[in-house]
C-alpha positions in Angstrom: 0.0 0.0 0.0 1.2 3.8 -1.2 -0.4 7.0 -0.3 0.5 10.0 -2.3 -0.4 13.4 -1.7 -1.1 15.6 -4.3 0.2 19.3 -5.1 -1.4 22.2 -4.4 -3.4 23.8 -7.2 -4.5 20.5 -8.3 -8.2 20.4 -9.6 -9.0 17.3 -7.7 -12.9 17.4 -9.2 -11.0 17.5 -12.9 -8.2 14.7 -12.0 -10.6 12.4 -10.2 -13.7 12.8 -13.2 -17.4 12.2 -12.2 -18.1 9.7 -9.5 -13.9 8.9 -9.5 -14.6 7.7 -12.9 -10.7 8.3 -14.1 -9.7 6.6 -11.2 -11.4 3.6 -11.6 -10.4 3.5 -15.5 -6.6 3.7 -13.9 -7.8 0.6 -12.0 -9.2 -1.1 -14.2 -5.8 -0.7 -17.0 -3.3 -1.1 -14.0 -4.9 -3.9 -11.5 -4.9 -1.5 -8.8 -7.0 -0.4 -6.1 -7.4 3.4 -5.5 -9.1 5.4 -2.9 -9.1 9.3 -2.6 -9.8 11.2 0.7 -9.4 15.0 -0.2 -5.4 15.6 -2.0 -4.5 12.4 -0.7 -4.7 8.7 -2.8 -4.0 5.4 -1.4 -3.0 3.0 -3.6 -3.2 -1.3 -3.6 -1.6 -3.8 -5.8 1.4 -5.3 -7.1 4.7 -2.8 -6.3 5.4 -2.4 -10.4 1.6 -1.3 -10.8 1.1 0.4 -8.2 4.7 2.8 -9.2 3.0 3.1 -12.7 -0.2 3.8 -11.5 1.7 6.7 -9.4 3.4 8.0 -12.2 0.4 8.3 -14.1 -1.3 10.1 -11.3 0.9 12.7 -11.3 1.1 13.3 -14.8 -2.2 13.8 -14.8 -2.6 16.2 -11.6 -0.2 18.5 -13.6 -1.9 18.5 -16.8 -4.8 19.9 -14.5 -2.9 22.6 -12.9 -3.1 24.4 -16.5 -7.0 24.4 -16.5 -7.1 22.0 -19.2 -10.6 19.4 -18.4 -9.0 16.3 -18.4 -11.3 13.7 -20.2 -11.9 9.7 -19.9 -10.1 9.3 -23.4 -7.0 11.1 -21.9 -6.9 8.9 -19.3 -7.6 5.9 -21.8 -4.5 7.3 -23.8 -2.4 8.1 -20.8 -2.7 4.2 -19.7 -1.8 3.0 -23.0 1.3 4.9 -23.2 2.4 3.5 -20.0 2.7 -0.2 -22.0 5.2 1.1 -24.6 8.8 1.9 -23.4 8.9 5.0 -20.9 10.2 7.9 -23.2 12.4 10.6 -21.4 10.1 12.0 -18.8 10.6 15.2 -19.9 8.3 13.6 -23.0 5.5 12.5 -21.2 2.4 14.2 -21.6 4.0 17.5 -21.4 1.4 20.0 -22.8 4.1 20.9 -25.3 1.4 23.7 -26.5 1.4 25.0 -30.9 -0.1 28.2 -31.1 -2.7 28.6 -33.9 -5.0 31.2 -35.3 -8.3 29.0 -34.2 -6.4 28.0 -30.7 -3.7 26.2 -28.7 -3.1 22.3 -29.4 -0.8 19.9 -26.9 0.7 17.0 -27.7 -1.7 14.1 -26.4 0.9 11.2 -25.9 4.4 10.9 -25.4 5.1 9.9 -29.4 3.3 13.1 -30.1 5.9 15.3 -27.9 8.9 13.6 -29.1 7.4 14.3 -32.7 7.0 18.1 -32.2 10.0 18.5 -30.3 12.1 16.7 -33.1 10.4 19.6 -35.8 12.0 22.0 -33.4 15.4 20.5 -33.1 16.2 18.6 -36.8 15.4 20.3 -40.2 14.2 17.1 -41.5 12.1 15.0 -39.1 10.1 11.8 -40.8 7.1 10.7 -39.2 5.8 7.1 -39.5 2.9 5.0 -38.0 -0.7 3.8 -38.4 -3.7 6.6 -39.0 -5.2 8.6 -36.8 -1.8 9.2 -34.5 -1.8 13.5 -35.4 0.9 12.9 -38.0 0.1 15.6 -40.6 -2.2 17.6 -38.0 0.6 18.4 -35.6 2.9 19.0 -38.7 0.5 21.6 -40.5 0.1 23.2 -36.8 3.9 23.5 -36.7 4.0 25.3 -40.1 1.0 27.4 -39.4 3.4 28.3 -36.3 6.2 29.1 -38.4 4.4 31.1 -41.0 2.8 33.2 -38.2 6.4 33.8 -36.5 7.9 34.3 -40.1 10.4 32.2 -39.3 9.6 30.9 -43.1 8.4 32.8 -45.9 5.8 30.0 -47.1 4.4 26.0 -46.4 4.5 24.0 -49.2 2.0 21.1 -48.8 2.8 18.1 -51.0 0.7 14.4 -51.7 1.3 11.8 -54.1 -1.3 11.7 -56.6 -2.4 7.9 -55.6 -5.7 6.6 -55.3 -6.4 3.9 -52.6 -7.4 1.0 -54.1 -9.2 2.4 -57.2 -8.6 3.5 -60.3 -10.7 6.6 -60.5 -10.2 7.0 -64.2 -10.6 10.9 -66.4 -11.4 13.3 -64.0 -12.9 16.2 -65.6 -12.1 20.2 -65.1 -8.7 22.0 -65.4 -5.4 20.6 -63.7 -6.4 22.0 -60.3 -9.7 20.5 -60.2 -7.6 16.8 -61.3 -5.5 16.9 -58.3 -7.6 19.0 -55.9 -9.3 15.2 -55.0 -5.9 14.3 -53.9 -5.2 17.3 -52.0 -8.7 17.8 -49.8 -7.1 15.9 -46.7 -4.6 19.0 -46.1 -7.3 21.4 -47.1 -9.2 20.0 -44.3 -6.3 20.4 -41.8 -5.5 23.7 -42.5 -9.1 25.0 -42.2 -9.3 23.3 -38.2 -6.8 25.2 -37.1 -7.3 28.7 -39.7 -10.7 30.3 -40.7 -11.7 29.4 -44.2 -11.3 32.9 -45.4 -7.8 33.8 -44.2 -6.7 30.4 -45.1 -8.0 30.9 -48.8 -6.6 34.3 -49.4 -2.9 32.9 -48.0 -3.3 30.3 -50.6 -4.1 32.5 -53.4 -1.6 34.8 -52.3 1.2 31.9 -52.7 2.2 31.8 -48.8 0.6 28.4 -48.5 1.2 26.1 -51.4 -0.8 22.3 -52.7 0.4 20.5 -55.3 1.2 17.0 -56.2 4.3 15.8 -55.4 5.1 14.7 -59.0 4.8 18.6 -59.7 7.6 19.0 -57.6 10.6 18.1 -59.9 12.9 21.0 -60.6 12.1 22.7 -58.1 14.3 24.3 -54.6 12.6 25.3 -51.9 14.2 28.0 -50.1 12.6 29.9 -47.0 10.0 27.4 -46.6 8.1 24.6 -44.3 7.6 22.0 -46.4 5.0 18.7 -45.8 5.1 15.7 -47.7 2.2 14.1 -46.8 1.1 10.0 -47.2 4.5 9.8 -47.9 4.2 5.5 -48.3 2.8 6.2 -51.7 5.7 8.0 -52.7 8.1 6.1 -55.3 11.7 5.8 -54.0 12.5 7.7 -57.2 9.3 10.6 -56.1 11.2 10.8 -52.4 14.7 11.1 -53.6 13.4 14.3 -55.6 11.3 15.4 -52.8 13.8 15.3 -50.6 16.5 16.8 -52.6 14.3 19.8 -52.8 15.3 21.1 -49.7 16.8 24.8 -49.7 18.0 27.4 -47.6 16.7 28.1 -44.3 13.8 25.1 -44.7 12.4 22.5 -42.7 10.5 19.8 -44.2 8.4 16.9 -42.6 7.4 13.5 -44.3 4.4 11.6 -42.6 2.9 8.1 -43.8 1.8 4.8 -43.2 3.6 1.9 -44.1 1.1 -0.6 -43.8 -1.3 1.5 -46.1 0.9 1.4 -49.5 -1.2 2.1 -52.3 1.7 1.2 -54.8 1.2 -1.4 -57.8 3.5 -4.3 -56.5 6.2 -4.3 -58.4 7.1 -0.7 -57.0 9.2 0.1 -54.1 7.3 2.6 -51.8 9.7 5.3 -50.9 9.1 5.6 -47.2 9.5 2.3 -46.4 13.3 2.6 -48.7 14.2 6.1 -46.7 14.2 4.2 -43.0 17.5 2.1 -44.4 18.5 4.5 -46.3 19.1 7.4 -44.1 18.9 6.1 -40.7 22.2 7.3 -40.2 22.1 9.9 -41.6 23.0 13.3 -38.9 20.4 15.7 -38.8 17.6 13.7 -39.8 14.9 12.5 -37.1 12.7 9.5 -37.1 9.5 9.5 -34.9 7.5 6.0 -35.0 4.0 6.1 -33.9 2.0 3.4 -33.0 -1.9 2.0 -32.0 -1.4 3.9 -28.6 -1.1 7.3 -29.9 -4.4 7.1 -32.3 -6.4 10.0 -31.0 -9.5 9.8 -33.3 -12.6 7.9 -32.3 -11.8 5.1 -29.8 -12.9 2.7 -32.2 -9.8 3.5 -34.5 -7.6 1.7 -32.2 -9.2 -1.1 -31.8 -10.1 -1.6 -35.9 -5.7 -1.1 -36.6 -5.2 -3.6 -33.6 -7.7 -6.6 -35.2 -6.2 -5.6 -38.9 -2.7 -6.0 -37.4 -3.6 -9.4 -35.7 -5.4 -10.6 -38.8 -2.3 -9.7 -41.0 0.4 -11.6 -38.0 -1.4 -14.7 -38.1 -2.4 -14.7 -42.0 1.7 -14.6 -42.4 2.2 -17.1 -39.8 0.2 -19.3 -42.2 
């Protein structure tokens, strides 16, 4: 048995939820037995769970000291990330907060803070991992940052031009109206953290660029923030150009999912080539993601999880 006594200018109603409810999902993830009386929590169990089940406590009384209301799916996510390896603890669940023009956003998991905190430090950082883990959010939110602080000049937003798992055939309209299809996923990104107006008139005036990565050939970026997004569908030739690119006083970011390759067979996806390629390369940052750091709809996680079981035991057979 451990009793820990929390800070002052903990929101004890926020860190304990409705009827204790975040304590008893800490119970229920950890095999522990809580009970709260005021600032003060005893805990029961096995020594190893009981030392997570304090860590996690106290990560989560400070993420209440900043006023933020603390919600049964940050607790969900907070337990997860206690199963992976323990990154630094200067990683976990720091706020870690990107200033936009519709509001702040935090990091939600540890994978997340290491992610933004490698933009920050490396001039190329390459994100990787299933959907849903705030891959191409948090990067947009980082260039919207930069733009802002005019650290950079412009974001160039880049896609390959791959449908998944169709062949969609003529499209009809000008070349903007071909690829825009392709495009709409960053479109939607930008506009949840910009208003639709600004974003539009930023866009026109050439401070934010789309285009298809196949478009980019020739091309040096200077003064920018550059995103390659869905990066897996990128041919190893397409990522060698894209990444070549790279000019003066720029920063780009490569996102995708390796386990979504949209490719015909007999081509090598880019991505997966870079992570031999370069891993040793100085300067140049890999972030892995995984199931634990999905932050859309709690269903999400579980769907990737019975996909990825489903695709262990079909190559075990």
């Amino acid at each position: 048995m451990r009793k820990v006594k929390l800070r002052e200018g903990v929101d004890l109603a926020n860190l304990y939820g409705p009827r204790d409810v975040h304590l008893r999902l800490i119970e229920d993830g950890l095999h522990v037995r809580l009970s709260a009386r005021g600032d003060e929590v005893t805990l029961e169990g096995e020594p190893e769970a009981v030392g997570r089940a304090e860590i996690l406590l106290g990560e989560l009384a400070e993420r209440t000291m900043g006023r933020r209301q603390l919600k049964s799916e940050d607790v969900t996510r907070a337990l997860h990330a206690t199963e992976v390896e323990a990154p630094p603890k200067s990683a976990r669940l720091d706020p870690t907060p990107i200033f936009t023009p519709k509001g702040t956003i935090v990091a939600k998991t540890p994978s997340q803070h290491l992610y933004i905190e490698a933009i920050q430090k490396h001039d190329l950082v390459i994100g990787i991992g299933p959907a849903g883990t705030g891959k191409t959010y948090l990067a947009m939110a980082m260039a919207l940052g930069a733009l802002t602080r005019k650290e950079v000049s412009r974001i160039v937003l880049a896609r390959p031009a791959v449908e998944a798992g169709e062949h969609l055939g003529f499209l009809p309209g000008d070349m903007f109206a071909k690829v825009h299809p392709y495009l709409r996923p960053l479109y939607d990104a930008l506009y949840g953290m910009m208003d639709v107006d600004r974003a539009n008139r930023l866009v026109e005036r050439g401070d934010i660029e789309m285009a298809p990565l196949a478009f980019m050939r020739g091309r040096t970026l200077n003064d920018a923030f550059v995103i390659l997004d869905e990066a897996q569908n990128a041919t190893a030739e397409q990522m060698k150009m894209f990444l070549t690119r790279l000019g003066y006083n720029s920063k780009a970011v490569v996102t995708g999912d390796i386990t979504q390759v949209d490719l015909p067979p007999e081509r090598t996806s880019g991505l997966i080539q870079v992570t031999e390629i370069l891993k040793s390369v100085e300067g140049i940052k890999f972030i892995y993601f995984h199931e634990q750091d999905i932050v859309r709809h709690r269903l999400v996680q579980d769907i990737i999880k019975a996909y990825n079981q489903h695709e262990n035991r079909a190559g075990q057979n």
